[in-house]
FIROVO-802748 format. One record per atom (N, C-alpha, C, CB): residue in one letter; x, y, z. Coordinates in steps of 0.05 Angstrom, whole numbers, padded with zeros to 5 digits, always signed. Glycine has a CB too. Layout:
REM residues N
aXYZ;...
//
This chain:
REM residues 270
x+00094+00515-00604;x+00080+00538-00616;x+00080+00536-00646;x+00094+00564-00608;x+00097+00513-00657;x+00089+00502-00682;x+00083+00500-00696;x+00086+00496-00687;x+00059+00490-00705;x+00040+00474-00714;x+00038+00475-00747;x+00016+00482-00700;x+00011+00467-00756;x+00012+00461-00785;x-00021+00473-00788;x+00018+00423-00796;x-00026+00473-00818;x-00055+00485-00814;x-00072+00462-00801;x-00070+00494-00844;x-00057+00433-00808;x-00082+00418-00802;x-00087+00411-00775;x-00082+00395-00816;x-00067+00414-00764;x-00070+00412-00727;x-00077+00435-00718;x-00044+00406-00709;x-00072+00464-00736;x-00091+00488-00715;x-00117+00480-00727;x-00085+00530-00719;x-00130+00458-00747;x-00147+00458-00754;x-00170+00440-00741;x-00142+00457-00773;x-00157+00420-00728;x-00165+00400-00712;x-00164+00402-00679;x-00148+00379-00722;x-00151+00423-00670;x-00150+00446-00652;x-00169+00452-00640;x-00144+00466-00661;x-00177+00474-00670;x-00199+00494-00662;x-00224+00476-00658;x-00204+00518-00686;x-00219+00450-00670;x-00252+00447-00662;x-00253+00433-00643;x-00272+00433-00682;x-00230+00424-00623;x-00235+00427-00594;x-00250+00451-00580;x-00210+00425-00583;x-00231+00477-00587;x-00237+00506-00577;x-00271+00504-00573;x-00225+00533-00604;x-00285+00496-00609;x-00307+00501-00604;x-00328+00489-00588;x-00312+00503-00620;x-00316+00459-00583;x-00323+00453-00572;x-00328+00458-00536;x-00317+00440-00583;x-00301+00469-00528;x-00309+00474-00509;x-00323+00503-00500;x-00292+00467-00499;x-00324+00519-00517;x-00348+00540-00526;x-00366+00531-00521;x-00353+00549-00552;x-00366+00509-00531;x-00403+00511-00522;x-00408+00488-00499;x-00428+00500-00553;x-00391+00480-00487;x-00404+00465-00466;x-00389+00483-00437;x-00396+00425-00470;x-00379+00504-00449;x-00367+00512-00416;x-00378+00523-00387;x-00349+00532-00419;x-00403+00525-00396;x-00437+00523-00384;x-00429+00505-00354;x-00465+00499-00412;x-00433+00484-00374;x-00430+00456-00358;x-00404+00449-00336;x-00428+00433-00381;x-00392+00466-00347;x-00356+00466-00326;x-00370+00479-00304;x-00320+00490-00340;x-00385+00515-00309;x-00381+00524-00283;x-00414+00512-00276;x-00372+00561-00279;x-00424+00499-00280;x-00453+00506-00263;x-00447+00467-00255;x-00493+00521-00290;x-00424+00455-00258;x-00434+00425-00248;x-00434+00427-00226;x-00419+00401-00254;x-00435+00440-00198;x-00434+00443-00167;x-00458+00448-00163;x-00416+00464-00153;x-00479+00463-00186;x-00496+00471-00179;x-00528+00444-00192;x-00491+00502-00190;x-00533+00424-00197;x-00543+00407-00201;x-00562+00409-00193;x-00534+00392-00198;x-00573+00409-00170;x-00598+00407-00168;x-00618+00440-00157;x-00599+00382-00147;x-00601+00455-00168;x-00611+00480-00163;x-00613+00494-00196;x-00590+00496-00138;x-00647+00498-00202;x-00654+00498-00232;x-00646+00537-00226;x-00696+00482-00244;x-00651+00551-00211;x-00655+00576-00215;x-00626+00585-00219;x-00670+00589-00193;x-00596+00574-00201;x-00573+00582-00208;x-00561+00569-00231;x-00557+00581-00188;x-00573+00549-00237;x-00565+00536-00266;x-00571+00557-00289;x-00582+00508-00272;x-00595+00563-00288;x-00610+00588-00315;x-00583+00610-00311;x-00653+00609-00303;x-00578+00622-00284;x-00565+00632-00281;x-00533+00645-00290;x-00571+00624-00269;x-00517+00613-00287;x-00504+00603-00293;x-00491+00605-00318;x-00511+00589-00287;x-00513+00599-00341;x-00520+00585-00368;x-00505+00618-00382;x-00564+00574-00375;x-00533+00627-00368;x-00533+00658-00375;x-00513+00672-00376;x-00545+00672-00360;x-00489+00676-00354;x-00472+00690-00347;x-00455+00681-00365;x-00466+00691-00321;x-00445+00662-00367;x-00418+00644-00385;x-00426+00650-00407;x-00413+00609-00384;x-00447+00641-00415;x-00444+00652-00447;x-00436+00684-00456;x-00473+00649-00460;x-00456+00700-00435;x-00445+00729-00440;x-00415+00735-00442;x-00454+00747-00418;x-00409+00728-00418;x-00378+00724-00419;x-00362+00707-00446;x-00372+00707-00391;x-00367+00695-00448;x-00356+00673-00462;x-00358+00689-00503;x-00382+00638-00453;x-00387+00691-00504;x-00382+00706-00522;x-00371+00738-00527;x-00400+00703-00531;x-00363+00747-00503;x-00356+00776-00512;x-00326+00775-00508;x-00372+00801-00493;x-00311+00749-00502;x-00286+00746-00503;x-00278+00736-00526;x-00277+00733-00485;x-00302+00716-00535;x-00290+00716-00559;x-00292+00737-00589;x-00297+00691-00564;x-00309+00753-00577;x-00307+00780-00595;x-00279+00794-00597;x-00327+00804-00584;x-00282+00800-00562;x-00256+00818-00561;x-00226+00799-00564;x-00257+00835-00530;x-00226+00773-00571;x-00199+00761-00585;x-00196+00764-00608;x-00194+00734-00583;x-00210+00763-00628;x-00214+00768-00654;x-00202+00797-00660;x-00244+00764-00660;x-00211+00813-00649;x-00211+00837-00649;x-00174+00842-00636;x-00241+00850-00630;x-00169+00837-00612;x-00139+00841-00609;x-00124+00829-00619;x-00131+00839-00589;x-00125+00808-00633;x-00110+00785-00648;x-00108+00803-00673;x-00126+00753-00652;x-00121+00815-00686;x-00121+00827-00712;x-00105+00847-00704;x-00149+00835-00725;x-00111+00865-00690;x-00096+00890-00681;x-00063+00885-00673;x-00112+00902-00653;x-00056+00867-00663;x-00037+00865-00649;x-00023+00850-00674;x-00041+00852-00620;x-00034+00834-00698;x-00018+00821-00709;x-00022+00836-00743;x-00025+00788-00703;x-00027+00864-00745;x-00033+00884-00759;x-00047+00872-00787;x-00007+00902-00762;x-00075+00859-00778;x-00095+00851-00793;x-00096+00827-00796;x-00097+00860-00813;x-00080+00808-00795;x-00075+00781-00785;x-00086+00765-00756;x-00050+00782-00783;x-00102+00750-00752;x-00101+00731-00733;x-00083+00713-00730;x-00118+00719-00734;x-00074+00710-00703;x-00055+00684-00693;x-00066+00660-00688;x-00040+00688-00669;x-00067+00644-00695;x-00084+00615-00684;x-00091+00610-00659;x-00070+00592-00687;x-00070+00611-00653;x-00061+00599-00617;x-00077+00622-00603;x-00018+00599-00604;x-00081+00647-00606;x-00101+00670-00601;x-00123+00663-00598;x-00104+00689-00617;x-00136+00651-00624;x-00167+00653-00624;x-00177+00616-00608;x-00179+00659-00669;x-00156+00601-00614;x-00168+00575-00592;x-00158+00581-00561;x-00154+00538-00603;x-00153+00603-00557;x-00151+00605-00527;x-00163+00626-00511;x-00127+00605-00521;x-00160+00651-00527;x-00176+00666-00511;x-00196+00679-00516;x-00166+00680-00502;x-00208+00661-00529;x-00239+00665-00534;x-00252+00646-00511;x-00249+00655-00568;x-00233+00627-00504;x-00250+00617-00480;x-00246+00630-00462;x-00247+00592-00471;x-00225+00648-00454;x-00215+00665-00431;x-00243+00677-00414;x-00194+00692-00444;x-00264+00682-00424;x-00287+00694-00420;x-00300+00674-00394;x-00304+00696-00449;x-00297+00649-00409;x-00321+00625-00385;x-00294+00618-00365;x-00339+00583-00405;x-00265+00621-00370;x-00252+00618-00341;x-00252+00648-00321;x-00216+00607-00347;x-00249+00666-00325;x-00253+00693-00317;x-00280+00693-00299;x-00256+00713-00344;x-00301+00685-00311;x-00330+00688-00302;x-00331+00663-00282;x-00354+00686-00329;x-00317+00639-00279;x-00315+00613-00277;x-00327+00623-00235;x-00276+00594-00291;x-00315+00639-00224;x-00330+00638-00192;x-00346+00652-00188;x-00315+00644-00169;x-00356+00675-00208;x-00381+00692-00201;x-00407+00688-00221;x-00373+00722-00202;x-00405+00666-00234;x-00421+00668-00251;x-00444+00654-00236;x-00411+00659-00276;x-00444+00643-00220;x-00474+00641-00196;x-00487+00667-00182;x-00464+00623-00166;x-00469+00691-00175;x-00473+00716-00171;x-00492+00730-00179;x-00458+00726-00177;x-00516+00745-00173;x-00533+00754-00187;x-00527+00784-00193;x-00557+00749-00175;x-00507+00784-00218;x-00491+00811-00219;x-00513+00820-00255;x-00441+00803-00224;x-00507+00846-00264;x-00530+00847-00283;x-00516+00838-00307;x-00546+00876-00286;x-00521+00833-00334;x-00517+00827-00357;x-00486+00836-00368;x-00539+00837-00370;x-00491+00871-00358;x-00467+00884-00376;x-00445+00877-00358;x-00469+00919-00384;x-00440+00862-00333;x-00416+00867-00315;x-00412+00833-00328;x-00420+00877-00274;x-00429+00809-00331;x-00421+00790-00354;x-00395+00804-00364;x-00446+00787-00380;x-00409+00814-00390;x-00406+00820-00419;x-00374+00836-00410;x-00436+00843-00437;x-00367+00855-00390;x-00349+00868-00385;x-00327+00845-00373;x-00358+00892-00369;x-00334+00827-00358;x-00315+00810-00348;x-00304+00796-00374;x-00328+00791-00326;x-00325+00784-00393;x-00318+00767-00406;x-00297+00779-00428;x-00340+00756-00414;x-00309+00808-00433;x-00293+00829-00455;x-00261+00830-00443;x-00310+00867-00455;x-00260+00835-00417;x-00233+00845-00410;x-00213+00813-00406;x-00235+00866-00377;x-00235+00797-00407;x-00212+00766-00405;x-00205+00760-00439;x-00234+00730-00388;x-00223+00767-00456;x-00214+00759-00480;x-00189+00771-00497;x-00233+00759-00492;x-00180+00807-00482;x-00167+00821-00485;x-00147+00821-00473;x-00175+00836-00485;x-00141+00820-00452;x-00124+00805-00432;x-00115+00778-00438;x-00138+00803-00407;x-00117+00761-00442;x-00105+00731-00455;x-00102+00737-00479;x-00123+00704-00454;x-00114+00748-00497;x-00099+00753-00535;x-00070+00759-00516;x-00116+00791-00565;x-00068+00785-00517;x-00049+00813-00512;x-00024+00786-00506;x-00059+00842-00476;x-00032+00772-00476;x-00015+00754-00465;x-00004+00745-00482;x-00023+00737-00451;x-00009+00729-00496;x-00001+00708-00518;x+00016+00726-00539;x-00030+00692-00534;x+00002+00750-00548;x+00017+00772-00571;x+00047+00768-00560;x+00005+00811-00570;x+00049+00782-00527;x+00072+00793-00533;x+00076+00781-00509;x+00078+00823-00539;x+00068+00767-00479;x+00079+00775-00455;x+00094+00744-00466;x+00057+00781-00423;x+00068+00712-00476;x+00089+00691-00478;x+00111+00698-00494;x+00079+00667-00489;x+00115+00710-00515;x+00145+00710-00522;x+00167+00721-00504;x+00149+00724-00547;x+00154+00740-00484;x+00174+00750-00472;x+00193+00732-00462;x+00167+00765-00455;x+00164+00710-00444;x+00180+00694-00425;x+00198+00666-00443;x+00157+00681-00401;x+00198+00666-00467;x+00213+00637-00472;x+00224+00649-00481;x+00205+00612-00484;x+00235+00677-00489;x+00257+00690-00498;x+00275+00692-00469;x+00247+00720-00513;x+00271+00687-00448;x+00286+00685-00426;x+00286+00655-00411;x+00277+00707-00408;x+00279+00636-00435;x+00278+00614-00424;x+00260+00589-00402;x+00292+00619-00420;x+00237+00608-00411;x+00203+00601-00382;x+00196+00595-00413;x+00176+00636-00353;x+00182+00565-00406;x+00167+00556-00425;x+00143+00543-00413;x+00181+00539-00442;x+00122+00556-00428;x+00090+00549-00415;x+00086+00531-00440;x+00061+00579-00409;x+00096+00500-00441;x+00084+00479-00452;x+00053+00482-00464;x+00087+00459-00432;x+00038+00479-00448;x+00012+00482-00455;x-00003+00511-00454;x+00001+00464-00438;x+00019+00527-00458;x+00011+00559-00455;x-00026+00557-00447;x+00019+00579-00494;x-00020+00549-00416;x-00045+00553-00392;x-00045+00577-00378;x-00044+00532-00369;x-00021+00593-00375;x-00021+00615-00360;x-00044+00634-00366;x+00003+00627-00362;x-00041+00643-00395;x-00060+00658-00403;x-00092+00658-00412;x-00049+00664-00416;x-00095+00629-00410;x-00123+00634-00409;x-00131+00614-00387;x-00139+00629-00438;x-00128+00603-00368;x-00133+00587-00339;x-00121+00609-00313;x-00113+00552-00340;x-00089+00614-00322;x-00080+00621-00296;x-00086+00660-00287;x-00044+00612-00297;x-00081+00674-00316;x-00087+00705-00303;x-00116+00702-00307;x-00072+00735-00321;x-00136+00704-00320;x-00161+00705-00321;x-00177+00691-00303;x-00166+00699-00342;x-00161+00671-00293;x-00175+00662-00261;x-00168+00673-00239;x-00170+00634-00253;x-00138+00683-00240;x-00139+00695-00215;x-00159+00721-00211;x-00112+00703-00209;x-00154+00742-00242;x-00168+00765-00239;x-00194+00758-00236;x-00164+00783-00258;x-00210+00726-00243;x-00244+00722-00229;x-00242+00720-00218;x-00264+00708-00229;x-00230+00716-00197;x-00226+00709-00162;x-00238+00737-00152;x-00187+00704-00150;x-00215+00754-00166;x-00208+00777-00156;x-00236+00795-00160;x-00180+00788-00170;x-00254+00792-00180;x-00280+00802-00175;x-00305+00792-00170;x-00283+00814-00189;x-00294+00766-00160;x-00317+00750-00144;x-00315+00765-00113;x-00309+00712-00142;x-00287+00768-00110;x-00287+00785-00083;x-00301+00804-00078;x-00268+00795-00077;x-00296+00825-00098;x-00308+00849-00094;x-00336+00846-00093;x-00300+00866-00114;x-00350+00828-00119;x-00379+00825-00130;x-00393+00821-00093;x-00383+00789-00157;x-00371+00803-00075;x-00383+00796-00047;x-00393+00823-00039;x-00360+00782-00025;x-00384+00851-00033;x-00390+00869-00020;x-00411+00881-00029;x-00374+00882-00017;x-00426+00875-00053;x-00451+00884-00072;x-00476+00880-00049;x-00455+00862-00105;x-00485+00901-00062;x-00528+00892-00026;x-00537+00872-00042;x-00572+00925-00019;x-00531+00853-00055;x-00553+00835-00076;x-00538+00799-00064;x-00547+00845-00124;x-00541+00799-00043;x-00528+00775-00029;x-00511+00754-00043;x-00550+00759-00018;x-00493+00760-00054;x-00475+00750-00074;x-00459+00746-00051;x-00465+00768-00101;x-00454+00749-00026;x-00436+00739+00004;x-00452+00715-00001;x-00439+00758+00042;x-00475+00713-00004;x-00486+00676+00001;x-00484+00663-00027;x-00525+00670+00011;x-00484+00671-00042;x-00471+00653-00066;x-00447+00640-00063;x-00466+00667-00089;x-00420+00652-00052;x-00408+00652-00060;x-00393+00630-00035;x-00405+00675-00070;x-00413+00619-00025;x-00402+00592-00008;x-00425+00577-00006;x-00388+00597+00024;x-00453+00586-00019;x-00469+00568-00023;x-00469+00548-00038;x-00485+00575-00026;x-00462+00524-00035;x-00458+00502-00063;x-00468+00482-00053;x-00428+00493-00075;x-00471+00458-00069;x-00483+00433-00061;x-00470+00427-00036;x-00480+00410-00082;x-00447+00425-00028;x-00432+00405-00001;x-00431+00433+00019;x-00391+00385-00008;x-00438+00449+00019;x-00444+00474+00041;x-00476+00485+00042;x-00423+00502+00033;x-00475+00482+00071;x-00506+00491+00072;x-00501+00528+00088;x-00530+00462+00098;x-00519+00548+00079;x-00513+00569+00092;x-00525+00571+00115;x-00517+00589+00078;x-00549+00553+00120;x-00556+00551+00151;x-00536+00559+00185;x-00562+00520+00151;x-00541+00575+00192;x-00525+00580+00213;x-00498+00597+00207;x-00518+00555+00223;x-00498+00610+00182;x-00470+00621+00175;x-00481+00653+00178;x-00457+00609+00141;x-00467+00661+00189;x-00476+00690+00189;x-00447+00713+00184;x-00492+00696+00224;x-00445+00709+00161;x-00414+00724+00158;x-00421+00755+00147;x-00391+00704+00131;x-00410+00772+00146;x-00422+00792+00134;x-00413+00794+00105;x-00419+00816+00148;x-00412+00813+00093;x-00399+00816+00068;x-00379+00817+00070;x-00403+00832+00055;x-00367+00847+00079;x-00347+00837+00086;x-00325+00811+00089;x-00351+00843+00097;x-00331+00797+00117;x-00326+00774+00122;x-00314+00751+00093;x-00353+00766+00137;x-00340+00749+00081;x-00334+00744+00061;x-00314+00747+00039;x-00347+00747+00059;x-00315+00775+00033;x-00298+00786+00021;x-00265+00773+00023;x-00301+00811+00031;x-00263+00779+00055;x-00237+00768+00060;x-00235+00739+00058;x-00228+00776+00088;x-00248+00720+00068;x-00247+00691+00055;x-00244+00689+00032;x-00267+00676+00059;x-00255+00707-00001;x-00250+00698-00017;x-00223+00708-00024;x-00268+00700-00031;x-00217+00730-00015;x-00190+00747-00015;x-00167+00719-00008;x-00190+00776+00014;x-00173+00701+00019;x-00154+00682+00027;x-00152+00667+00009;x-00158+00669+00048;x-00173+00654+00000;x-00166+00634-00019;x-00159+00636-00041;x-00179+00620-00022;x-00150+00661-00050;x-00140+00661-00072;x-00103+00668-00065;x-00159+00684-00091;x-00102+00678-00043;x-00075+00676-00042;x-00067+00643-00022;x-00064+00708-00027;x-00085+00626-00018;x-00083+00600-00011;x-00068+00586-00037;x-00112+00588-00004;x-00084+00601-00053;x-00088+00581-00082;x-00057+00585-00096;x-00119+00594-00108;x-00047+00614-00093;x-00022+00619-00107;x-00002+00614-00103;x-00016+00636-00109;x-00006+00605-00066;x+00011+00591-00049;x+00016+00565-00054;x+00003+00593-00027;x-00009+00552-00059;x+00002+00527-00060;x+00007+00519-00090;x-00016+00507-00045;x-00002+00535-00109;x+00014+00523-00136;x+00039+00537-00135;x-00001+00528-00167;x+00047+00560-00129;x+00080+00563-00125;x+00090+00544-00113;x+00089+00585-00109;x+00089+00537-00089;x+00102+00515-00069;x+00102+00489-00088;x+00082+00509-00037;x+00078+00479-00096;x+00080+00450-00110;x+00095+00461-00145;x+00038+00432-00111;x+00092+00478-00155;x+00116+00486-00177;x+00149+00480-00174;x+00115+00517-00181;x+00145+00499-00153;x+00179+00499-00142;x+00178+00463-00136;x+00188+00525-00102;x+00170+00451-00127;x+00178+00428-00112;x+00182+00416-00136;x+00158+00412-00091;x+00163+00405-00160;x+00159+00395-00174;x+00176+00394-00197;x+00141+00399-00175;x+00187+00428-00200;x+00215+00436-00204;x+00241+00418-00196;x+00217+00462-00190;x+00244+00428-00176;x+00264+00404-00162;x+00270+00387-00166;x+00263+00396-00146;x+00246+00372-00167;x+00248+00338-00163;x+00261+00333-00198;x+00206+00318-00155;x+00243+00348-00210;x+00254+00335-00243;x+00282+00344-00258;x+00231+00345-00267;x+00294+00360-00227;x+00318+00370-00247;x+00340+00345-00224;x+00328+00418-00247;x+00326+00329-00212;x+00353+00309-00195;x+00364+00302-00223;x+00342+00274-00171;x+00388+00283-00201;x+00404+00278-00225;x+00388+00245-00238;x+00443+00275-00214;x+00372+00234-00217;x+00358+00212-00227;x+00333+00210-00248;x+00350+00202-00205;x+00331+00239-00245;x+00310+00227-00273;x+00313+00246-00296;x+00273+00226-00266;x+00309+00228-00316;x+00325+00234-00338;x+00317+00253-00357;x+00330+00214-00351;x+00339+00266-00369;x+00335+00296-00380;x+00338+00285-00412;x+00361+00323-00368;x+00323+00312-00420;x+00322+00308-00455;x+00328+00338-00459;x+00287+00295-00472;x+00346+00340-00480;x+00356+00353-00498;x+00335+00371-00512;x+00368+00337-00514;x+00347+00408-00513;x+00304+00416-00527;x+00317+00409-00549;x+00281+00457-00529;x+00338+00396-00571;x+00334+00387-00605;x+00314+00364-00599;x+00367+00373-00625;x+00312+00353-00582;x+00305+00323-00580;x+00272+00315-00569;x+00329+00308-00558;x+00265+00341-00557;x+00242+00346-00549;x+00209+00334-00554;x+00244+00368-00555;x+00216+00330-00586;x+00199+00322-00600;x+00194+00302-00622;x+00194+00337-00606;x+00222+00285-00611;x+00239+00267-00620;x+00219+00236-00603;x+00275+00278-00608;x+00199+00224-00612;x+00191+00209-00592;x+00204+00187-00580;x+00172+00200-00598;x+00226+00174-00610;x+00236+00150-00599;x+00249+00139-00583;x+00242+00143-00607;x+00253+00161-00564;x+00271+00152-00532;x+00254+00139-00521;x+00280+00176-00509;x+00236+00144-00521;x+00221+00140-00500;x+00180+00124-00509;x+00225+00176-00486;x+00182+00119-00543;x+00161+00101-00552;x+00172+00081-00575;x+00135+00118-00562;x+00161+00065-00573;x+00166+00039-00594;x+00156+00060-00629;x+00135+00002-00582;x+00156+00073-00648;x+00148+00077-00668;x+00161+00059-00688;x+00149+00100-00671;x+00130+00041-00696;x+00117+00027-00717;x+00124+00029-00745;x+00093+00032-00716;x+00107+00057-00747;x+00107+00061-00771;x+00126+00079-00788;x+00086+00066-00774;x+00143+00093-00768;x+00161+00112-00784;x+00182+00094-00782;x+00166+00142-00774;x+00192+00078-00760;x+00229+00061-00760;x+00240+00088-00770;x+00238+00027-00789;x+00248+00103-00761;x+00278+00116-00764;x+00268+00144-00748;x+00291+00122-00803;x+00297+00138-00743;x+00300+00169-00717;x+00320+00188-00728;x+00314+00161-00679;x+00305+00217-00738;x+00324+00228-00755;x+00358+00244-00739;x+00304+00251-00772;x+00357+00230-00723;x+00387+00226-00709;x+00402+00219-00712;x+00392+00219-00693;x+00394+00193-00723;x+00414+00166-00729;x+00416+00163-00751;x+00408+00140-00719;x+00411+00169-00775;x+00420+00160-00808;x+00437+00166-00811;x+00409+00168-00831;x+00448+00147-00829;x+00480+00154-00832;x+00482+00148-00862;x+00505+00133-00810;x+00498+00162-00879;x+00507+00166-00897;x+00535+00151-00908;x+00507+00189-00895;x+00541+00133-00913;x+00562+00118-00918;x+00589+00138-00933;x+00550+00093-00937;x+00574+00149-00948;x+00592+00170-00958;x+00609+00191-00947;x+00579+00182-00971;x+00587+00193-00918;x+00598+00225-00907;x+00618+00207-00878;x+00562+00255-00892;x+00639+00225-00873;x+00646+00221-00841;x+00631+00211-00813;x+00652+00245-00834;x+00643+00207-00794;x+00628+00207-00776;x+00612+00233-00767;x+00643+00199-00759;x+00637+00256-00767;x+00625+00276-00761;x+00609+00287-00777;x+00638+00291-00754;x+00612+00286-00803;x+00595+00304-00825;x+00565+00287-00818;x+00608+00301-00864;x+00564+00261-00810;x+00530+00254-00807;x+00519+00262-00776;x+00523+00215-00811;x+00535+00266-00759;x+00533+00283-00738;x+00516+00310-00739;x+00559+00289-00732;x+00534+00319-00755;x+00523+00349-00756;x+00496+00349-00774;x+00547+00371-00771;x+00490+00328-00803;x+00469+00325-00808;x+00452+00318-00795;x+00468+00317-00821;x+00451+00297-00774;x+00431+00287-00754;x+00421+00312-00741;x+00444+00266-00731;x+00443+00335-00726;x+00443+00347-00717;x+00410+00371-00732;x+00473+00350-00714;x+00412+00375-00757;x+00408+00391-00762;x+00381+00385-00768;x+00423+00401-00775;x+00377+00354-00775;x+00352+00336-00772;x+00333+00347-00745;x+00363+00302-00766;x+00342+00345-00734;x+00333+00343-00700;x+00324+00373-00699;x+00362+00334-00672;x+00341+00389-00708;x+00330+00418-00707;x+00313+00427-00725;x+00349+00437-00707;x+00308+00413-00748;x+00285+00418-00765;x+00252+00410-00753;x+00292+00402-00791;x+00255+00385-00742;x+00237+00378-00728;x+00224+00394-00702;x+00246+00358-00723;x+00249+00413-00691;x+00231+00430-00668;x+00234+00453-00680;x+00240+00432-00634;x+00245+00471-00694;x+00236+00486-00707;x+00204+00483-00726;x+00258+00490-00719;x+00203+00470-00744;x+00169+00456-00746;x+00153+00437-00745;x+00160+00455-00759;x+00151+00426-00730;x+00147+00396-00725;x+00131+00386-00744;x+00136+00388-00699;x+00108+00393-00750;x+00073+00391-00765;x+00083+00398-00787;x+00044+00413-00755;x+00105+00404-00793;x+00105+00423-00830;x+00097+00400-00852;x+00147+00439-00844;x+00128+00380-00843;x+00118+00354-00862;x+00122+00330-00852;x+00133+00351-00888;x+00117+00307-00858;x+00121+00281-00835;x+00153+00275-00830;x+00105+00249-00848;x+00154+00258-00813;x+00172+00248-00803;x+00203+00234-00815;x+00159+00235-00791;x+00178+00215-00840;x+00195+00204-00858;x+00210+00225-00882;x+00177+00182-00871;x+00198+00246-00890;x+00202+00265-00903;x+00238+00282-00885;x+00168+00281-00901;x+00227+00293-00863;x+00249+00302-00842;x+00276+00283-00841;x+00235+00301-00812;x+00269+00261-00840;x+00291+00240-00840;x+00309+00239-00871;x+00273+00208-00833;x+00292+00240-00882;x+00305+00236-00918;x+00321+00260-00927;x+00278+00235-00945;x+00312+00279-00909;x+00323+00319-00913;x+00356+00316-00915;x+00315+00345-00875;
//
């Protein structure tokens, strides 16, 4: 959670990038169908831009006129994952714009206050994905379901895709409803189950653990070239064993306290 200006700067223009191609994420199933593509195009952007309104807008609020970085390259996309299963749906403009509004407000908020909660108790979301992939997809799920029970045949969207034909399917809305209802608790099921497992396996005693001072420490584990020195190991001829101990020590914690502030060689010389 780190960083420096020049990596939230080199960041964001991933973010924007994927702004503008997130089109192309939800409509690639739909390829050879030009009318749900327009469709498609349409919906995500609405979405897409009214999340990234409403991040701007909670990021300021929540950080009392200030923006957070990590805010605005994430849940401004919150909008095109939110919209990401109904956006083939022929739902009208403003229910877009409302999905996309409540995902961009919903993932800021997350990030404001709910991620600190959790690494203040020791849950660390590495790639802080929860909040703009994991709640904002489940809650699209959750009104792709509903969108199914609408009279505007959004039940046949919503298993019509290139590798399913609806020929012979006669489900009602309903019906529907509940299939999308299953697979979203399919879906929670099996990334809990493969979490927990995956959990497991990396805490055996065979594979090997790193230290969080050391976290960001590459040289365990890469050949580095150009820096040669691991601010762990310098030693001071002058000082004790222990007194370069505790300096290494404090090395190592400068580095995850800011990693990006100043380089490596700099950290080492501290």
């Amino acid at each position: 959670r780190y960083t420096s200006y020049f990596s939230d700067m080199g960041a964001m223009i991933g973010s924007v990038v994927l702004w503008m191609f997130w089109p192309s994420f939800n409509g690639a199933t739909f390829y050879n169908d030009v009318t749900l593509q327009g469709r498609i195009v349409l919906n995500t952007y609405l979405a897409i831009s009214a999340s990234c309104a409403t991040a701007f807008a909670t990021s300021t609020l929540a950080h009392r006129g200030k923006m957070e970085m990590i805010e605005i390259q994430n849940a401004t996309l919150a909008g095109g994952v939110m919209i990401g299963m109904i956006c083939p749906f022929n739902i009208p403009p403003w229910a877009a714009v409302l999905i996309g509004g409540l995902a961009g407000i919903i993932s800021a908020c997350g990030y404001a206050w709910y991620h600190h909660f959790l690494e203040k108790r020791g849950i660390t979301d590495s790639a802080a994905v929860q909040m703009l992939h994991g709640i904002p997809g489940l809650l699209g799920g959750v009104c792709a379901a509903f969108a199914c029970l609408a009279d505007n045949h959004n039940y046949m969207y919503s298993y019509d895709t290139q590798w399913a034909s609806t020929e012979g399917m006669d489900r009602t809305k309903g019906e529907q409803f509940g299939y999308v209802a299953l697979a979203i608790v399919c879906t929670l099921g099996i990334s809990i189950v493969s979490g927990l497992i995956t959990g497991v396996l990396m805490n055996l005693p065979c594979c090997p653990t790193v230290d969080k001072e050391d976290m960001l420490i590459d040289h365990d584990f890469w050949d580095i070239h150009d820096l040669g020195s691991d601010p762990r190991c310098q030693t001071n001829p002058e000082l004790s064993d222990d007194q370069n101990s505790t300096t290494n020590a404090k090395k190592a914690s400068a580095v995850w306290a800011n990693p990006m502030a100043v380089p490596m060689q700099e950290v080492a010389k501290a």
